[in-house]
N, C-alpha and C positions, 0 to 999 in steps of 0.2 A: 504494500500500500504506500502509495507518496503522496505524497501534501504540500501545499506551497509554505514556504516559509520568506522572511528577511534576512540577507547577509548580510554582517560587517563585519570587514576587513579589517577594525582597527586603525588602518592608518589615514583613508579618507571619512568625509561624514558622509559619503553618498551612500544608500542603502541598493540592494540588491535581489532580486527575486531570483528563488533558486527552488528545485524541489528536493525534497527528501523522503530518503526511504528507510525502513528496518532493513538493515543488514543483520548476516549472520552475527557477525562480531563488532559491528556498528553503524553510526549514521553513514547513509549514501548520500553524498550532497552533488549537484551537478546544475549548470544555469548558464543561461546565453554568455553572460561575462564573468561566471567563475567556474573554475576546471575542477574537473572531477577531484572530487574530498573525498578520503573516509574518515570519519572520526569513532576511534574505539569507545566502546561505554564507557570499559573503567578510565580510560581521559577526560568523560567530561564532568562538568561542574554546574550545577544550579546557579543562578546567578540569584535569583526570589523561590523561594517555595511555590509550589502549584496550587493556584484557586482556580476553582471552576469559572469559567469567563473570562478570564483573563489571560495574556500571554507568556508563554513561557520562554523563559531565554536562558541558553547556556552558554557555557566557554569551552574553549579547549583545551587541556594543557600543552600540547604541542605549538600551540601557535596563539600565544597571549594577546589579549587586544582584540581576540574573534569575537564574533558574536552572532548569535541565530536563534529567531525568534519565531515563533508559531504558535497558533491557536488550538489545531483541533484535536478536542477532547480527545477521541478514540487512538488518535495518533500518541498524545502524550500517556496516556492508558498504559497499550502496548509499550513503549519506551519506558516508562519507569517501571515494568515485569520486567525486563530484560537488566536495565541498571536500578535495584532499590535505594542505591545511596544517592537519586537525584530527587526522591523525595524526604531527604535528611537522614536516610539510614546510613547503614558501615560503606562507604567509599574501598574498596582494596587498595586500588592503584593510587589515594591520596595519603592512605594508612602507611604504604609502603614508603611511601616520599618522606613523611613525619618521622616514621620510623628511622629513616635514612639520614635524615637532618641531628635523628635525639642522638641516634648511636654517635655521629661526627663529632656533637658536639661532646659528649661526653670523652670522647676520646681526646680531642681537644685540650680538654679541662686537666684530663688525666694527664696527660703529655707537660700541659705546662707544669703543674703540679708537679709531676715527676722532678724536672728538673729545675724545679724551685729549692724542693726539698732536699736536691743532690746538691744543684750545682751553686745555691744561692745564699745556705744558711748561717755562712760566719759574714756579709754583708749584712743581712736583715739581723742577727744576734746586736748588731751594734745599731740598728736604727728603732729596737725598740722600746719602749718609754719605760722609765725608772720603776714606774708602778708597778706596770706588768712583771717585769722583772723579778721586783720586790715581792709582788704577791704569788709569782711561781716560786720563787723558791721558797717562801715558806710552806706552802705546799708540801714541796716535795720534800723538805726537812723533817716537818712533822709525822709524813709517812714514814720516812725512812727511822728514824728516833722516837716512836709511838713505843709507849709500854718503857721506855728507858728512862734512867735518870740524866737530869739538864747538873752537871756537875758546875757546883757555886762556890766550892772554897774560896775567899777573899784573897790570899796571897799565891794562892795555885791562877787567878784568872790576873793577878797582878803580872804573873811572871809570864805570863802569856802574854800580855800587854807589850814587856818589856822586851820578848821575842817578838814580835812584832815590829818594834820599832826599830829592834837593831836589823833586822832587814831592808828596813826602810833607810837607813843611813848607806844604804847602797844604791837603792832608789827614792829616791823623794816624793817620787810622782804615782807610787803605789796609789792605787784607790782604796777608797775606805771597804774595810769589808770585818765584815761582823763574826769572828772565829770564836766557837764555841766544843767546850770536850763532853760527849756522852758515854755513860755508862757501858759499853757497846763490847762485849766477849772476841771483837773482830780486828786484827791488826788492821786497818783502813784510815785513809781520810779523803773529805767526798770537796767539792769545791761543786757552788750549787746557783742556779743564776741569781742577780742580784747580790754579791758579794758575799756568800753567805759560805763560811769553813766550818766543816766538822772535822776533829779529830777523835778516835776511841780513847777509852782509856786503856787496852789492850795494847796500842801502839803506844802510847807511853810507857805501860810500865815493860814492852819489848824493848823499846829506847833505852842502852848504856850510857849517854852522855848528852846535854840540850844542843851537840851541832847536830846529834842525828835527827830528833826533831825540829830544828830550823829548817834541812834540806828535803825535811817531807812538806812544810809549812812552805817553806817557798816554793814547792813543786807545785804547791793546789794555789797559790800566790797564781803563779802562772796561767793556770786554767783563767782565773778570775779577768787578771789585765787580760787575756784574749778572748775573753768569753765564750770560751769553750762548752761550757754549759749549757749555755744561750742557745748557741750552735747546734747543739745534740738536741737540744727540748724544739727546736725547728724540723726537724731533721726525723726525732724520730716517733714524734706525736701530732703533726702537723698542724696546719693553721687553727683549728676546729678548737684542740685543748687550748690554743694561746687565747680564743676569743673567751672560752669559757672559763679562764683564766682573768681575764681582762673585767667581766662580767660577774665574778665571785661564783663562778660554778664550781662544783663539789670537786674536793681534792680525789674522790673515787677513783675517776678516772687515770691519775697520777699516779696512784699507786696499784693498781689495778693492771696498768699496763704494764706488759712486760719488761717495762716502760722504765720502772725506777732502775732495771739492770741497763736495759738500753740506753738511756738516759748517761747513767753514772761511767759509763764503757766508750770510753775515748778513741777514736783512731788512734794507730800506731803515731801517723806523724802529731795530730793534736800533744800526744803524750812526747815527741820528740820537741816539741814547740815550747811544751811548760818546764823539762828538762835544761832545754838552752837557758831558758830564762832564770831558772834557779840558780844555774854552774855563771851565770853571767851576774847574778843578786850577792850573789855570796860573796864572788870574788870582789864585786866593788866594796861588800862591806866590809873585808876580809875575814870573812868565816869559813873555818876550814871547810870545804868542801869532802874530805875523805869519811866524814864521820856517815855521811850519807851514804857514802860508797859503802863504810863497815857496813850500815844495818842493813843494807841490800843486799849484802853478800852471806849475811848470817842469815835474813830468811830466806833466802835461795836456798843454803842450806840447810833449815831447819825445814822449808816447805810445809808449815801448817796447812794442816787437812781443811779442804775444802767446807763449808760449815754448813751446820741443817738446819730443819724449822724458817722462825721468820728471818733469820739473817742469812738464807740462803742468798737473798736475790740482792746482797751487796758483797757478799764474797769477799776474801781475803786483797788484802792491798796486790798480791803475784796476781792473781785470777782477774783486779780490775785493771790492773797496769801492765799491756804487753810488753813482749822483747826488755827480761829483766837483764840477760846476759850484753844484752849491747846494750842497754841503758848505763850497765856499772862499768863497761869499758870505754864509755866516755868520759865517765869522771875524774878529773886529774886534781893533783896538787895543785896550791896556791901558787901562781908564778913566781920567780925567785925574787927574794929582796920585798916581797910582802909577808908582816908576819899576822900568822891570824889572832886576831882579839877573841874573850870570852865571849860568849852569846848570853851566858847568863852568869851567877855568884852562886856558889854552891847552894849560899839559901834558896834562893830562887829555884833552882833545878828540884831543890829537896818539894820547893812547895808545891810544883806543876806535879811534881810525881805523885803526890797526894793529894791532889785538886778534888777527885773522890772519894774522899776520904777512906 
């Protein structure tokens, strides 16, 4: 059956009289001044819904701008049996387009993402706001030190003080960062965004002498000036936790994620980067640098056992800090003709080592 219908071409306003027919697989169009069409069903498009009386006009995908317009009833009947999506139902041929556009973009998305997270996250660690910062790491402080004791002795947090600063007499331009020791069964120390140090009390009372805890203190120093942390919490919890971070959403997901090891677990170079910077702190302050060297080399050899329960997922200071054996064969003596000063006064050492009492 054919019917007269209106063509437009889209690109003039002149209108065209054309007939059309049911084809097997679509519209047959054909008319003095336009050449044989087919247009498939699932290409076309309603342009209005269908009332009775009025005309219907569709488009095509193939050729944007068309337009063809007809009245009769029986004709548009039959046509929308054949395509049901021109009277607003499922489309195939537009679902597959949508579908083809969601998948792109998602892939899109994933792609930049990917290497945002790869390739982008010690630039963004430093562009982002003190707040956030501030408030991720206590996050992940509190995860990580939940159930522990927050160790207060007065002259144990004095003498931490007073390491601290003779570090800083090598740098000046240390940034402030808030170093705290916990109760913690774990030789470790974590360096957390926002300037935030933990030391155990385990790695103290493993510490023989306060250069060997200067050069784990200025090692997590390092993470901090580079924001290493920063870096990792980009990197391995992605944008999502920083908003909801930003927004005071639940530390759950901080600690939840595989997240606090991920998190706490440095690249090799990251770990070669905080290295340099401590063998480069020390030497200006002149702190011997060997005492670091001993206590690496004693837990290398001692290799405490990997540990269970909840302090699994921060693991011993060998298990978070790759390549211990090139680590301690970078560390050298003080160059000649520097001699090292104390890092602390015997009382002072006596009172860090007792800081929990």
């Amino acid at each position: 059956m054919a019917v007269k219908a209106v063509y437009f071409d889209g690109e003039v306003a002149a209108d065209r009289q054309v007939k059309v027919e049911l084809g097997p697989d679509g519209l047959l169009i054909s008319g003095a001044d336009v050449g044989p069409q087919s247009w498939a069903y699932g290409t076309l498009s309603a342009i209005n819904r269908h009332h009775a009386g009025h005309p219907f006009r569709l488009s095509h995908a193939g050729q944007p701008g068309t337009r063809l317009v007809f009245r009769d009833e029986a004709f548009i009947a039959g046509l929308i049996a054949r395509a049901p999506h021109l009277s607003g139902g499922f489309n195939p041929h537009l679902a597959r387009k949508i579908a083809a556009w969601t998948v792109a973009g998602l892939a899109g998305v994933a792609i930049v993402g990917y290497l945002i997270l790869q390739y982008a996250p010690e630039r963004v660690a430093f562009l982002l706001p003190d707040s956030w910062r501030d408030r991720a790491g206590a996050q992940i402080e509190a995860s990580l030190t939940e159930g522990t004791k927050h160790c207060r002795d007065v002259g144990g947090e004095a003498a931490l003080r007073a390491m601290a600063l003779r570090l800083a007499d090598g740098d000046p331009a240390i940034p402030p960062a808030a170093i705290r020791v916990y109760d913690i069964p774990i030789v470790n120390a974590f360096a957390m965004p926002g300037g935030r140090i933990v030391l155990t009390k385990a790695l103290i009372q493993a510490a023989e002498a306060p250069e060997e805890v200067a050069g784990v203190l200025a090692h997590e120093v390092g993470h901090v000036v580079n924001r290493h942390s920063e870096a990792q919490l980009v990197r391995a919890t992605g944008l999502q936790i920083l908003i909801n971070v930003a927004t005071g959403g639940s530390a759950g997901q901080l600690s939840n994620f595989a997240g606090l090891a991920a998190i706490l677990s440095y690249s090799r170079a990251a770990e070669r980067e905080a290295d340099a910077y401590s063998l480069w702190v020390m030497r200006a302050a002149a702190i011997d640098p060997l005492g670091f060297k001993h206590f690496f080399e004693r837990l290398q050899k001692d290799r405490p056992e990997t540990s269970t329960g909840f302090f699994k997922k921060i693991g011993n200071v060998l298990a978070t800090h790759p390549g211990t054996e090139d680590r301690i064969a970078r560390i050298e003596p003080l160059p000649d003709g520097v001699t090292a000063r104390p890092v602390l006064t015997e009382a002072q050492w006596q009172a860090l080592r007792g800081i929990c009492g």
